[in-house]
Backbone as CSV, one residue per row, in Angstrom:
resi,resn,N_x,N_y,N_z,CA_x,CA_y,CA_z,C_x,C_y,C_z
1,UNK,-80.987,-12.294,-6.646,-82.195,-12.737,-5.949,-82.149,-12.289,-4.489
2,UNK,-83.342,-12.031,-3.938,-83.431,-11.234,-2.673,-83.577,-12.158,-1.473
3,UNK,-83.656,-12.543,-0.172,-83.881,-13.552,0.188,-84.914,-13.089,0.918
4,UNK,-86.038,-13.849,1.762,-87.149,-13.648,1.978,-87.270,-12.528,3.525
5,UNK,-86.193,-12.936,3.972,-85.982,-11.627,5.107,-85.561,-9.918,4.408
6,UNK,-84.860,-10.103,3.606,-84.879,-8.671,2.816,-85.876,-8.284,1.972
7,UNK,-86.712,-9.406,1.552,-88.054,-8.778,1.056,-88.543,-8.244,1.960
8,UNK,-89.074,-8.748,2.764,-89.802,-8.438,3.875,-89.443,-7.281,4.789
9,UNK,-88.124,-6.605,4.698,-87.756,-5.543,5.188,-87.587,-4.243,4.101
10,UNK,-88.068,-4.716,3.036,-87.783,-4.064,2.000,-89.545,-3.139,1.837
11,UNK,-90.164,-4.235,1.978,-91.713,-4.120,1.634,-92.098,-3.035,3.000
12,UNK,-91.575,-3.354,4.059,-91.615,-2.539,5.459,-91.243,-1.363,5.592
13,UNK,-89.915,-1.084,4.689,-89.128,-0.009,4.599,-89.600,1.056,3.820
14,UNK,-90.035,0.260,2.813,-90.821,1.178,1.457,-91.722,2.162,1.659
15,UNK,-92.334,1.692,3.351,-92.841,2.838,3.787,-92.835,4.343,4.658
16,UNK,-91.306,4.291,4.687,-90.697,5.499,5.056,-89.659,5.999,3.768
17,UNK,-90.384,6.304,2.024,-89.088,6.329,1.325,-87.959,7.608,1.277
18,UNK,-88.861,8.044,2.157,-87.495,9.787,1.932,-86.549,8.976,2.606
19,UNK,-86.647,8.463,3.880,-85.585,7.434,4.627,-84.320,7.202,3.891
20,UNK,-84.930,6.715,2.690,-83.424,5.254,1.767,-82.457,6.615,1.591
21,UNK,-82.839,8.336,1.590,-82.362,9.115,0.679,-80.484,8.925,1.651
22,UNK,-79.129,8.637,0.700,-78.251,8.143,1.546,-77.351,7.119,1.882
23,UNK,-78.753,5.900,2.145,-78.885,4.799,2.062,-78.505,4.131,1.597
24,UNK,-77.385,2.552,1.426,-77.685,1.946,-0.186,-77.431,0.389,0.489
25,UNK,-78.077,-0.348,0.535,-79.021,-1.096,0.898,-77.965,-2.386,0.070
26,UNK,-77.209,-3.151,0.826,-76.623,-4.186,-0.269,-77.604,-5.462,-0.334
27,UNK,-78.432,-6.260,-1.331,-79.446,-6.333,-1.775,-79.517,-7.650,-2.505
28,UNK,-78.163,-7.923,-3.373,-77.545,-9.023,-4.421,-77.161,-10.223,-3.720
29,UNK,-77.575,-11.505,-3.615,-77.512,-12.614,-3.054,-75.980,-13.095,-3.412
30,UNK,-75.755,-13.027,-4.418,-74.401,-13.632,-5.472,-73.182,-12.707,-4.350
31,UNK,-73.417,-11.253,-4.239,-72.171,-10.258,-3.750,-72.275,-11.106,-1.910
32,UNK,-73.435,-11.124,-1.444,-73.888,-11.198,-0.290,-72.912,-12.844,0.304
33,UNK,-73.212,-13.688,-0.466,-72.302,-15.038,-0.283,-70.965,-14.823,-0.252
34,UNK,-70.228,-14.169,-1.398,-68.709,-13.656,-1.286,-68.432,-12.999,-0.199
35,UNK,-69.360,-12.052,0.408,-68.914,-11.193,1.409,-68.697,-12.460,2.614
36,UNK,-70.210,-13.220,2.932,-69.886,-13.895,3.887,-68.449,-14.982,3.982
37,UNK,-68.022,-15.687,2.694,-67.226,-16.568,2.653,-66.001,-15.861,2.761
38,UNK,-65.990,-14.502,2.512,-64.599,-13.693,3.200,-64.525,-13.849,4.977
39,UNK,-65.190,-13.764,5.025,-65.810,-13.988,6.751,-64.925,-15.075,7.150
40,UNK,-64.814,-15.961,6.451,-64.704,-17.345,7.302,-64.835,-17.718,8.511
41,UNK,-66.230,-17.704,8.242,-67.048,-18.321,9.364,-66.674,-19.647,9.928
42,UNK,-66.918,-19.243,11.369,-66.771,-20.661,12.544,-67.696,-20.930,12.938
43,UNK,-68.935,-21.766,13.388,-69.904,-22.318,14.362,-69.753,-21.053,15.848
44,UNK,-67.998,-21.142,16.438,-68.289,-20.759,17.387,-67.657,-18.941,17.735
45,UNK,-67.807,-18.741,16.183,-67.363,-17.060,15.910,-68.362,-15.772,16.658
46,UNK,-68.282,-15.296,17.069,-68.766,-14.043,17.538,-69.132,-12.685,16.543
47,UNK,-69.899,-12.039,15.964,-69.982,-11.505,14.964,-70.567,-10.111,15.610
48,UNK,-69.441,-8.892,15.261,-70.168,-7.725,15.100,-70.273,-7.150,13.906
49,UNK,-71.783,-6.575,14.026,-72.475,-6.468,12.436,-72.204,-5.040,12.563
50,UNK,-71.708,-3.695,11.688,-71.757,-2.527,11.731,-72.655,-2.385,10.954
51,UNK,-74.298,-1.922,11.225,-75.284,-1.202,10.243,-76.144,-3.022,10.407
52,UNK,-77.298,-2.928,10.467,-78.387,-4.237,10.175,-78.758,-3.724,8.759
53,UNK,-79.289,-2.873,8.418,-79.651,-2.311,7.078,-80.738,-3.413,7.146
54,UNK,-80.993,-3.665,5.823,-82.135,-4.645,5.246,-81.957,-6.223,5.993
55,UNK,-81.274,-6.273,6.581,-81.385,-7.302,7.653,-80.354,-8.664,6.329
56,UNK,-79.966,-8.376,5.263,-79.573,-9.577,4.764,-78.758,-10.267,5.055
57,UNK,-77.568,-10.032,5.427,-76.354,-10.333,6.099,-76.164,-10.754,7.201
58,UNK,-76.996,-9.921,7.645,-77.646,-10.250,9.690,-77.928,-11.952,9.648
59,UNK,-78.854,-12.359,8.673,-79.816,-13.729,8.006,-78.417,-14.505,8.162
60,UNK,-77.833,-14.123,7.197,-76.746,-15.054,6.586,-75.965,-15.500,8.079
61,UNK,-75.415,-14.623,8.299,-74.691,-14.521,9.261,-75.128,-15.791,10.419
62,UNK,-76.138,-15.356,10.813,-76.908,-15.776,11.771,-77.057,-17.597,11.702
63,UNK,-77.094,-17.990,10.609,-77.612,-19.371,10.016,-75.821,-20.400,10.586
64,UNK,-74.739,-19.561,10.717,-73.668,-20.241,11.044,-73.037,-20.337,11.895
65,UNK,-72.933,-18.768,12.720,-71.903,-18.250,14.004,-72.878,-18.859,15.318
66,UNK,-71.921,-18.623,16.292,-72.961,-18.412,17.313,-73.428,-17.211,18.074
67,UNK,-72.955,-15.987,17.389,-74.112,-14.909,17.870,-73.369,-13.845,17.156
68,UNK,-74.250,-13.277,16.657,-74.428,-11.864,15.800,-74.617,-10.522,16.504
69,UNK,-74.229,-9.482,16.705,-74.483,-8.083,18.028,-74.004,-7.472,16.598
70,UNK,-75.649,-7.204,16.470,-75.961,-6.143,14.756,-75.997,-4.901,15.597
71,UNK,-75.799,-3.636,14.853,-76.102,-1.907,15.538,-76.048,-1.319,14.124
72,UNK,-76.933,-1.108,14.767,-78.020,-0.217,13.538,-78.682,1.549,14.121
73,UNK,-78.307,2.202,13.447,-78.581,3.554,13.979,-80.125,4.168,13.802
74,UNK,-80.737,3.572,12.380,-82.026,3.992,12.301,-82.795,3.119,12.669
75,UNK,-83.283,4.035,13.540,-84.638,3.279,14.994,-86.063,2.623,13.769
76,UNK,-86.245,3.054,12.832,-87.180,2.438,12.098,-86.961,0.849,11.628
77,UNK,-85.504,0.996,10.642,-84.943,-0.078,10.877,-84.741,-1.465,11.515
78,UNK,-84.001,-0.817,12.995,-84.303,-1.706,13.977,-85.412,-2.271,14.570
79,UNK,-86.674,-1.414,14.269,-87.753,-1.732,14.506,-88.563,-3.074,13.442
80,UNK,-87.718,-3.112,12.327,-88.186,-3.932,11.553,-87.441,-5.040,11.252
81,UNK,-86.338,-5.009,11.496,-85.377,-5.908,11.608,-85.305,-6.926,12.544
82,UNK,-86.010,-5.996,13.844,-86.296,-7.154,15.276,-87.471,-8.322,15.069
83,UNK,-88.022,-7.701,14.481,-89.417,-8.539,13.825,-89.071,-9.726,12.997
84,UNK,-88.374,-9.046,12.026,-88.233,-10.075,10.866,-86.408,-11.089,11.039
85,UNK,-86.235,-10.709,12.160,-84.843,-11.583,12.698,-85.003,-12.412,13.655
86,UNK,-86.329,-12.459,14.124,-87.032,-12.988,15.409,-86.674,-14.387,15.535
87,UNK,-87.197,-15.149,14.261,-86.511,-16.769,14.501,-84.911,-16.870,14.149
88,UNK,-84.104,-15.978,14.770,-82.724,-16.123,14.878,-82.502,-15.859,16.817
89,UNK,-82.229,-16.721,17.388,-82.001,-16.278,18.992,-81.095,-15.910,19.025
90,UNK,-80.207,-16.178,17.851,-77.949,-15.635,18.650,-78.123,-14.283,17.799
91,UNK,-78.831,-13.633,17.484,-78.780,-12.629,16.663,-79.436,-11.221,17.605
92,UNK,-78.571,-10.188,17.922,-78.757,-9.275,19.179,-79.251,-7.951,18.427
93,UNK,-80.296,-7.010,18.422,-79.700,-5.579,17.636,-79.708,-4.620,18.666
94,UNK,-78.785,-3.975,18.409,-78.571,-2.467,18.548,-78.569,-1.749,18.246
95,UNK,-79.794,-0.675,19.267,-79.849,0.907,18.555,-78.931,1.689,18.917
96,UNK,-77.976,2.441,18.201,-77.140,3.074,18.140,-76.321,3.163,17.368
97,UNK,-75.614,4.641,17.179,-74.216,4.903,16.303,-73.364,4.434,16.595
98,UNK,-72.766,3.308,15.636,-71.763,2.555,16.094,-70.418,3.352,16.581
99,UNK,-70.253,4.774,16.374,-69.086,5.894,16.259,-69.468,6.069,17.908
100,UNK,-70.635,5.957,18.862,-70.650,6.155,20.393,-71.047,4.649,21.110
101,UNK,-70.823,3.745,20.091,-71.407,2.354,20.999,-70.359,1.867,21.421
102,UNK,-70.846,1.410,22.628,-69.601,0.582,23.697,-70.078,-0.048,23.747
103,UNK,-68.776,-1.773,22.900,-69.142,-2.869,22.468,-68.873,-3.948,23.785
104,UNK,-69.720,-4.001,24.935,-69.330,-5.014,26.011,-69.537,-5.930,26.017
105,UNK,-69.711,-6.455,24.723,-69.828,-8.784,24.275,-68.741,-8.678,23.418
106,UNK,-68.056,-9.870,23.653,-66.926,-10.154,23.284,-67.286,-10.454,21.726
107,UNK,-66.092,-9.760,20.880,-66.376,-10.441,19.303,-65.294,-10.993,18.593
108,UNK,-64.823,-11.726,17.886,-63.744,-12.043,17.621,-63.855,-11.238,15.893
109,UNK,-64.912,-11.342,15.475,-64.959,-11.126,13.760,-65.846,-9.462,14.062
110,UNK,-66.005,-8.876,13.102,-66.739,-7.653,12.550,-66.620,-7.630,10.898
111,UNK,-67.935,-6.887,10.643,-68.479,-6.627,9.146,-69.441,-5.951,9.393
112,UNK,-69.209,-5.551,8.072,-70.319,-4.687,7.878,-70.210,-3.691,6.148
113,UNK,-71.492,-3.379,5.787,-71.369,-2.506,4.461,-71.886,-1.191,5.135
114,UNK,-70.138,-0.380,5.404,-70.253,0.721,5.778,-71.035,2.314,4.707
115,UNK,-71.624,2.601,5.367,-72.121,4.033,4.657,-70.520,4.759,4.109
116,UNK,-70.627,5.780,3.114,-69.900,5.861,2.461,-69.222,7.220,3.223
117,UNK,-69.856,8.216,3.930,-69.673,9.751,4.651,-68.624,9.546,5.941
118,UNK,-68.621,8.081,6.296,-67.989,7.894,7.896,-67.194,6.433,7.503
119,UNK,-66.601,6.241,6.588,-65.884,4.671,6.941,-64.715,4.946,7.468
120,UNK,-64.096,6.103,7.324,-63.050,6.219,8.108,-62.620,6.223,9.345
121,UNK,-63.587,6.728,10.191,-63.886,6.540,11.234,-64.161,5.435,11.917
122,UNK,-65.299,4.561,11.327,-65.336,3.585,11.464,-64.102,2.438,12.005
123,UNK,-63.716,2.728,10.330,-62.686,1.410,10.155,-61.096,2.103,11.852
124,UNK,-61.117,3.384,11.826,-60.015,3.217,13.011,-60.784,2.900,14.022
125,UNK,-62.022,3.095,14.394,-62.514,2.311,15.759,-62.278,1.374,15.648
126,UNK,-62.876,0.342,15.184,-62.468,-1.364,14.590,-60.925,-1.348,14.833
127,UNK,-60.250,-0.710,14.518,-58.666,-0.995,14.455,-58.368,-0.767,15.998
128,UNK,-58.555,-0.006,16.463,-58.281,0.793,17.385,-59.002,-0.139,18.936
129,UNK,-59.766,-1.375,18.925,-60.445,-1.792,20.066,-59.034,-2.165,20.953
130,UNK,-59.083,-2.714,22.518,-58.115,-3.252,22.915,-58.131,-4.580,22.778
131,UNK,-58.861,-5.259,22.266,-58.059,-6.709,22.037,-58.527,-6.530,20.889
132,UNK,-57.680,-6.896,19.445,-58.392,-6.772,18.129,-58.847,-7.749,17.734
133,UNK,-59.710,-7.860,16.710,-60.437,-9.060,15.607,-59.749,-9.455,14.890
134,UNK,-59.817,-10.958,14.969,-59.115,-11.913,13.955,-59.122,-11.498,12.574
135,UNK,-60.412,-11.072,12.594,-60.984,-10.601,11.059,-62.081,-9.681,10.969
136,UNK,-61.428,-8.170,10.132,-62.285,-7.237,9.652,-62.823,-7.876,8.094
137,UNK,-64.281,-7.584,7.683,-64.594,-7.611,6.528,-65.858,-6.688,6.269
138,UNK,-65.280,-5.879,5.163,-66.036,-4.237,5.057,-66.203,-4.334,3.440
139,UNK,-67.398,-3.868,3.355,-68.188,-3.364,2.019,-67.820,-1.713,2.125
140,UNK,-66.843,-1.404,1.506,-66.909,0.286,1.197,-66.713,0.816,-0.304
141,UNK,-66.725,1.745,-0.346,-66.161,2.675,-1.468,-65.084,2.065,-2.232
142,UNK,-65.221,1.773,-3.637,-64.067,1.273,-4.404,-62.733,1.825,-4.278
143,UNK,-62.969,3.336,-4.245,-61.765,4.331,-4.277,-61.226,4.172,-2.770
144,UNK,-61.872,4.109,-2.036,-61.181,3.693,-0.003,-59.900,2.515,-0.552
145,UNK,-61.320,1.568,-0.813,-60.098,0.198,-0.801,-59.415,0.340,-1.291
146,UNK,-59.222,0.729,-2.710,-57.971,0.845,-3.593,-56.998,1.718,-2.604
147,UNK,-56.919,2.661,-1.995,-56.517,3.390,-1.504,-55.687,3.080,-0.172
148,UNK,-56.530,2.007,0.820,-56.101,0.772,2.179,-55.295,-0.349,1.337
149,UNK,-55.493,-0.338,0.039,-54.482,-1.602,-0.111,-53.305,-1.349,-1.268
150,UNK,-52.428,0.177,-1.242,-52.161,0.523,-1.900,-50.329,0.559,-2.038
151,UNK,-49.741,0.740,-2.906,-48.610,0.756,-2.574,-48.018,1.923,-2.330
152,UNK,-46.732,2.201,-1.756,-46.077,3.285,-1.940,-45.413,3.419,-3.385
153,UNK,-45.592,4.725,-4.033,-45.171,5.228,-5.293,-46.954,6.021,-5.764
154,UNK,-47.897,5.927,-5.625,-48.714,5.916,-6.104,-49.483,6.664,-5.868
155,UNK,-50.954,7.390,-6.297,-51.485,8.804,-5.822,-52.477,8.162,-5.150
156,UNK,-53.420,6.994,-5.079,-53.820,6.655,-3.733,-53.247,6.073,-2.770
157,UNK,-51.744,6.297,-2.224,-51.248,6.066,-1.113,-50.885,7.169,-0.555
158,UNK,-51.956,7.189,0.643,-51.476,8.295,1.607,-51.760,7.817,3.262
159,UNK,-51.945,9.130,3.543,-51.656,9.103,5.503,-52.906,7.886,5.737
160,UNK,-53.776,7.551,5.975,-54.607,7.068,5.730,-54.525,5.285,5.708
161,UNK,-53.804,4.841,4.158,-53.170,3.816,3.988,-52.156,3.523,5.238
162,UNK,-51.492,4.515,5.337,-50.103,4.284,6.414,-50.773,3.651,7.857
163,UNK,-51.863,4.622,8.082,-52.552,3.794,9.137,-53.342,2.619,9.515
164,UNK,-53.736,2.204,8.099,-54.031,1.146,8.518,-53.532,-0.770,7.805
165,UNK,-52.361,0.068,7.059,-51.332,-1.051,6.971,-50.771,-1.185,8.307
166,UNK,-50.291,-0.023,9.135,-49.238,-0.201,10.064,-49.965,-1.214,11.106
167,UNK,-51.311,-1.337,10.924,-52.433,-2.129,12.039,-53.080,-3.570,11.638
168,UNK,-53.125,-3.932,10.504,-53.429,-4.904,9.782,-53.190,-5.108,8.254
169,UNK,-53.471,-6.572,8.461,-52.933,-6.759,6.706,-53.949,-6.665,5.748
170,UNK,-53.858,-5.764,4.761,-55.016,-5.113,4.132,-55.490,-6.325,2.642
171,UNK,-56.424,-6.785,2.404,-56.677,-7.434,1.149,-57.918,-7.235,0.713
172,UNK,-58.137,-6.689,-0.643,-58.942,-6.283,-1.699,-59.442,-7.376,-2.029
173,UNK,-60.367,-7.779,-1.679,-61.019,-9.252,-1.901,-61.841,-9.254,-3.524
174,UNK,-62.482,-8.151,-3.694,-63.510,-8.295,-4.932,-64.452,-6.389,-5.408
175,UNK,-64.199,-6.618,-6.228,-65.430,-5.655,-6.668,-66.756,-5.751,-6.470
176,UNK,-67.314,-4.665,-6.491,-69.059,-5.197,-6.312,-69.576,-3.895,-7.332
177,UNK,-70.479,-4.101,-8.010,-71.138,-3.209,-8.960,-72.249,-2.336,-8.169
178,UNK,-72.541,-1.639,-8.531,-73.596,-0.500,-8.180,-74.625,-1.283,-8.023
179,UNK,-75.078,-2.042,-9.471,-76.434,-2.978,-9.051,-76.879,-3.680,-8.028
180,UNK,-75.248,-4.080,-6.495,-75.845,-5.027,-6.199,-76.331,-4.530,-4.458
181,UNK,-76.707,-2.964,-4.702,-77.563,-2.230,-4.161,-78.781,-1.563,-4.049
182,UNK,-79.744,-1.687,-3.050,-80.784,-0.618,-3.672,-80.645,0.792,-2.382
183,UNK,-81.043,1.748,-2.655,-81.081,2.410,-4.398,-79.678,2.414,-4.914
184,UNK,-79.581,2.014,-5.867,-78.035,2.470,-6.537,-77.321,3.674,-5.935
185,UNK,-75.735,3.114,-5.711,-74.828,4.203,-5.738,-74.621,4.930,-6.852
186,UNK,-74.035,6.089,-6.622,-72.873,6.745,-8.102,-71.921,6.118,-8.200
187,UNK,-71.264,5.520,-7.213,-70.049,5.275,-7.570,-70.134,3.573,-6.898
188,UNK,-68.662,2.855,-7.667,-68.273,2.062,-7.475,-68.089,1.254,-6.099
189,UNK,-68.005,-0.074,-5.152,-67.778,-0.016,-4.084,-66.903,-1.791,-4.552
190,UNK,-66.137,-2.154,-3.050,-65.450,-3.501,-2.952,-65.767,-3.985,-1.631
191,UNK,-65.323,-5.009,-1.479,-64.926,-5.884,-0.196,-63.749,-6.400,0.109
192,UNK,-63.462,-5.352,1.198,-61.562,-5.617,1.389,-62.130,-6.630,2.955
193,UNK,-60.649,-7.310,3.504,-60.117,-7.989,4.229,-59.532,-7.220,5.201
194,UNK,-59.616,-6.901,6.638,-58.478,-6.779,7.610,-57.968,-7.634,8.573
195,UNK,-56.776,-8.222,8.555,-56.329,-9.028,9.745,-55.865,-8.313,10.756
196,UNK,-55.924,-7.973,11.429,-55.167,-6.679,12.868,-53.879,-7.697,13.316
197,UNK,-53.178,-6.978,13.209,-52.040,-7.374,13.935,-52.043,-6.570,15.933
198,UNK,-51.383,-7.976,16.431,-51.955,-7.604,17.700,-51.225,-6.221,18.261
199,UNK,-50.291,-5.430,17.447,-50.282,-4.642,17.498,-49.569,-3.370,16.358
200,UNK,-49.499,-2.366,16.652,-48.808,-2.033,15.355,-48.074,-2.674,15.131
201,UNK,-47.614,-2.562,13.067,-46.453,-3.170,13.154,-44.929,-2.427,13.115
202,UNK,-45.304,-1.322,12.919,-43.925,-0.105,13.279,-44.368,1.329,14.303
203,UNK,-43.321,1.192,14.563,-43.717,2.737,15.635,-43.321,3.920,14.826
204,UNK,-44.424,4.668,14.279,-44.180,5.523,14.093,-45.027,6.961,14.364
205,UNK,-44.189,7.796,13.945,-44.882,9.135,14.606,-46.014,9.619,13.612
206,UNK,-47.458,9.858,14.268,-48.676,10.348,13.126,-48.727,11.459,12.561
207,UNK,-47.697,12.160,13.763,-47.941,13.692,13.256,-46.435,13.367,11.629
208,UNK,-45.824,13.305,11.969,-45.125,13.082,10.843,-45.431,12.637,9.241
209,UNK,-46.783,11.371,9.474,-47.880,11.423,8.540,-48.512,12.546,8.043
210,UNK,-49.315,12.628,9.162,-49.920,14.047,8.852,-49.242,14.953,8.143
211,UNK,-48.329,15.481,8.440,-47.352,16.604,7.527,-46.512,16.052,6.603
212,UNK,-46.158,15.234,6.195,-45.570,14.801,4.999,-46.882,14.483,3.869
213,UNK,-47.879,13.877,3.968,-49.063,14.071,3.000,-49.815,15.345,3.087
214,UNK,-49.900,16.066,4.508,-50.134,17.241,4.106,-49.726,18.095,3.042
215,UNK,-48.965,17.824,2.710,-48.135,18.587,1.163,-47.682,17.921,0.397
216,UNK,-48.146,16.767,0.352,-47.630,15.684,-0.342,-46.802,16.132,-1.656
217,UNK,-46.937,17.252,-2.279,-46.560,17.331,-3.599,-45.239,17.951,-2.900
218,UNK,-44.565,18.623,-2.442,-43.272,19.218,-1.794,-42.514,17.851,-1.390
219,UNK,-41.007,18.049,-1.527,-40.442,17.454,-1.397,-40.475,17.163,0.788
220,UNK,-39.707,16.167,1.029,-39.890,16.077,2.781,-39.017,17.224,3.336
221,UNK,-38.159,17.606,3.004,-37.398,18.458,3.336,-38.262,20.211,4.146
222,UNK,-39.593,19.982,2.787,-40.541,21.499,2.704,-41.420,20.820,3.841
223,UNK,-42.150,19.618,3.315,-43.073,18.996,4.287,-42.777,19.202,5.810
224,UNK,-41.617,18.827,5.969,-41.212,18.395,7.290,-40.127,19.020,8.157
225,UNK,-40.143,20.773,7.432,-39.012,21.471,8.080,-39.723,22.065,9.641
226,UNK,-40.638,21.530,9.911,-40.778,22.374,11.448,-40.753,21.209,12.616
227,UNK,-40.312,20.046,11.515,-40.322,19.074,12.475,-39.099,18.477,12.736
228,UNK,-37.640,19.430,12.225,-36.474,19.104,12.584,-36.027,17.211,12.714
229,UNK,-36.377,16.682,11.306,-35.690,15.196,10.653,-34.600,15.007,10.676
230,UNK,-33.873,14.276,11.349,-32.725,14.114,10.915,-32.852,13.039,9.391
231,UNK,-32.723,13.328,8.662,-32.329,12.772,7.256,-31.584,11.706,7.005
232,UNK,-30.285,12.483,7.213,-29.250,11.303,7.449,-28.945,10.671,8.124
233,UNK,-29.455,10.496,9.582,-29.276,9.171,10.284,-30.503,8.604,9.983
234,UNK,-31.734,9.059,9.360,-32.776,7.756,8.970,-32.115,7.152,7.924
235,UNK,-31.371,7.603,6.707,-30.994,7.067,5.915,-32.135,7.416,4.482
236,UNK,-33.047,8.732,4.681,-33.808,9.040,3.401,-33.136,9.973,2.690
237,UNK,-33.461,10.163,1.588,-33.420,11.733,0.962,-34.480,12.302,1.118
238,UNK,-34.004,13.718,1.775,-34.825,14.354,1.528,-35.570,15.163,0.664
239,UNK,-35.114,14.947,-0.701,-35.924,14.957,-1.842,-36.633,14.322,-2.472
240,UNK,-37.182,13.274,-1.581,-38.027,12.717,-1.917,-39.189,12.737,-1.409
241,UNK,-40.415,12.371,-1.619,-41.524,13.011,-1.613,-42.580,11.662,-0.590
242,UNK,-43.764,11.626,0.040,-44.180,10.970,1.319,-44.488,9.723,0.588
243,UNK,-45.375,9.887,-0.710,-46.245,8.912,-0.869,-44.937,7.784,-1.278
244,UNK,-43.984,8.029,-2.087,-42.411,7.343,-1.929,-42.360,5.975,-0.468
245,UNK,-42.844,6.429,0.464,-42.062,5.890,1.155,-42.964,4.911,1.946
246,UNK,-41.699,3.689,2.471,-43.021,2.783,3.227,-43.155,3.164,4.390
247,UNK,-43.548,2.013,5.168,-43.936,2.091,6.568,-42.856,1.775,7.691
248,UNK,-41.720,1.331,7.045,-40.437,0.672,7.855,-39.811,1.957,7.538
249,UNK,-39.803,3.091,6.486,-39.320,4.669,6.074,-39.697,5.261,7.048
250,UNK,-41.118,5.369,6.891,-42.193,6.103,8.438,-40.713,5.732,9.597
251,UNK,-41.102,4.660,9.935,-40.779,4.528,11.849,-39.324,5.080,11.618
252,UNK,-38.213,5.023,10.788,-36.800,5.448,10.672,-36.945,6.877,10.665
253,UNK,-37.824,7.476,10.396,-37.846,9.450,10.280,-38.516,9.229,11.557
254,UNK,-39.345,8.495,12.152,-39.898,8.546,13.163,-39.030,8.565,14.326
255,UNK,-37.965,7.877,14.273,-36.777,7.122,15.412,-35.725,8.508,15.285
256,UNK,-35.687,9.626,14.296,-35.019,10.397,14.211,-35.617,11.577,13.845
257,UNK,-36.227,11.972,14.866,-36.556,13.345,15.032,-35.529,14.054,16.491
258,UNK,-35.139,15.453,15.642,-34.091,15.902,16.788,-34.543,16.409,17.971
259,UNK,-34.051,16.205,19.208,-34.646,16.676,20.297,-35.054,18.423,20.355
């Protein structure tokens, strides 16, 4: 069921439809409640919204925290969203790409159902602020999340994962079906969890990421011969291969690279 602010932005929208082409609009009241109760919302929480989209979440949102700073990139959008968000006062929008917005109100929480071409990006800005959020909660790509909450041994653990375990604690909260979008995706999407830790939790070197999944299929030895490892004082073999290894592995090849 739709709620009466996403009708109403829906009915508005309908009239730019090449627009949606891209788009996917989370829409499902049932997915929309789970997302928020991942939130765990406070009265006196601060909320940055990545994307207003159909304004549903914005609604939700809005009915509990005390102020919402939505950014929304399509100016049509925002144009309709300001309208139909009007009897919300703690609820702020912004035009702009959240990838060049400089966020100067304090937020403690962020969410959002990221577009599927840029979550990566995304999600390291979010990681990456100087004081971090208590709590990330993101609608992305099924295959991302599986991928952010993955273990070592496995073919979706790579450079990627490493970065943003080493920054927060990653949790796969739920599936969400195609349906509970309009227009439908192709593919699958979830709602993962980030807690940021206030700072990394190992030091390790990126470029070392980088080139050990760069070839992920070569043993570290091939991966990582221009980067002179000492091996044996990390304590790895070097026949063993990146996705193998954790994040406490990382910072030990990291702590022993030869001068």
């Amino acid at each position: 069921m739709l709620t009466r602010v996403t009708r109403e932005l829906l009915a508005s929208y309908n009239l730019h439809p090449k627009k949606r082409l891209g788009q996917h609009f989370l829409v499902d009241q049932g997915v929309l409640a789970r997302l928020v109760s991942a939130c765990r919302l406070k009265k006196e929480d601060r909320v940055l919204e990545v994307g207003t989209g159909l304004g549903a979440l914005t609604a939700e949102l809005a009915q509990t925290v005390a102020a919402v700073i939505s950014v929304e990139k399509d100016r049509d959008l925002v144009q309709i969203a300001r309208e139909a968000l009007k009897q919300f006062p703690n609820v702020k929008i912004e035009s702009a790409d959240i990838l060049d917005f400089q966020i100067t109100e304090k937020c403690n929480k962020a969410v959002g159902n990221l577009p599927y071409y840029i979550t990566t990006p995304i999600i390291e800005k979010l990681l990456e602020v100087p004081i971090p959020y208590e709590l990330i909660v993101l609608t992305i790509q099924r295959e991302v999340a599986e991928r952010l909450a993955a273990a070592p041994g496995g073919k979706t653990y790579g450079s990627f994962t490493v970065f943003v375990q080493n920054r927060a604690e990653v949790k796969l909260e739920a599936y969400v079906p195609k349906t509970a979008f309009y227009p439908q995706p192709e593919v699958g999407s979830a709602v993962i969890t980030l807690k940021p830790y206030l700072r990394p939790k190992y030091h390790i070197n990126s470029q070392i990421v980088r080139s050990a999944f760069g070839q992920r299929r070569k043993m570290l030895r091939s991966a990582l011969k221009e980067m002179a490892v000492d091996f044996a004082s990390a304590g790895i073999d070097p026949r063993r291969r990146a996705e193998t290894l954790s994040l406490e592995e990382f910072e030990r090849l990291s702590y022993n690279l030869k001068a």
